[in-house]
N, C-alpha and C positions, 0 to 999 in steps of 0.2 A: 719683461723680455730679457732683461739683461741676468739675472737671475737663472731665467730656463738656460742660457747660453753656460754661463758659469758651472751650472749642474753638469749638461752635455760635457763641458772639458775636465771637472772633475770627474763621472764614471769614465769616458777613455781614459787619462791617467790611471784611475784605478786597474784600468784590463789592462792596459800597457804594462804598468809596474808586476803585474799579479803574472803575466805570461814570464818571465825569468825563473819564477820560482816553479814554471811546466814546462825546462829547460828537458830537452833531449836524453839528457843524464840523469835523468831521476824515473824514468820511462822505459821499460823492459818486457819483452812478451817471454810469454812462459812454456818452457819446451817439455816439459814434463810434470808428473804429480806423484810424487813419493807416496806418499799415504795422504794423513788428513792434516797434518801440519806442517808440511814442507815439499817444496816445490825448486824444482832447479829451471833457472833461465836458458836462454841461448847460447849464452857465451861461457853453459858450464857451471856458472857457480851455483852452490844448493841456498836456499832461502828459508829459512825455519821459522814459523808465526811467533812470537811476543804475545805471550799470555794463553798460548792454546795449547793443549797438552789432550793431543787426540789419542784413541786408542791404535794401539800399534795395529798392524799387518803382514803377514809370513813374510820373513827375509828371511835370504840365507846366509849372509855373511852382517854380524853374528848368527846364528840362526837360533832361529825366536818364531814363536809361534805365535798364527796370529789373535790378538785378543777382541770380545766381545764387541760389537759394532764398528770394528778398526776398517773395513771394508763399507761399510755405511758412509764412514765419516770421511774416507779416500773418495768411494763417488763421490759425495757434495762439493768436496775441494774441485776434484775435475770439472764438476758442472760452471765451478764460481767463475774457475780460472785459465781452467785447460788450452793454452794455445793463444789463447790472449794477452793483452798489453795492460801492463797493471804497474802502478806508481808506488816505490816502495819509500818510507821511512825509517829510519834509523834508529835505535837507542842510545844509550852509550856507550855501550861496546855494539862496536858492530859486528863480530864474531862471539859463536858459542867454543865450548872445549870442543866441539868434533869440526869447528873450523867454518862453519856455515852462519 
């Protein structure tokens, strides 16, 4: 008995402790979908994926044509993301050279 009790206050400590780090602030829905690796939130800032280097899509400023399934790979991103609330992580830098 005293056991099963012990377990019960350890897994709540466990959610207790675990909900800080599903603080409000790490928590952002997504206003838009650039192509297939970048996505800009509500508040403006752009978000560019860590390790995914999708093919581009017709921009015009630079303007670049757009390359072989870059429009494929844009749908799937909107599908993942589009308009939803999604938890982002960090690396070490948390900007690239174009500031996102």
């Amino acid at each position: 008995m005293k056991r099963s009790i012990l377990f019960v206050y350890l897994t709540l400590l466990s959610i207790l402790l675990s909900i800080d780090r599903l603080s409000a602030e790490e928590w952002f829905k997504v206003k838009w979908v650039n192509d297939g690796d970048t996505i800009v939130l509500m508040d403006g800032r752009q978000i560019r994926y860590i390790g995914i280097n999708a093919p581009e899509i017709k921009h015009s400023e630079p303007v670049q044509k757009a390359q072989p399934y870059g429009y494929t790979a844009s749908n799937f991103n909107k599908k993942l993301v589009f308009t939803k609330i999604v938890h982002l992580e960090f690396d070490k830098e948390r900007y690239d050279q174009y500031g996102r």
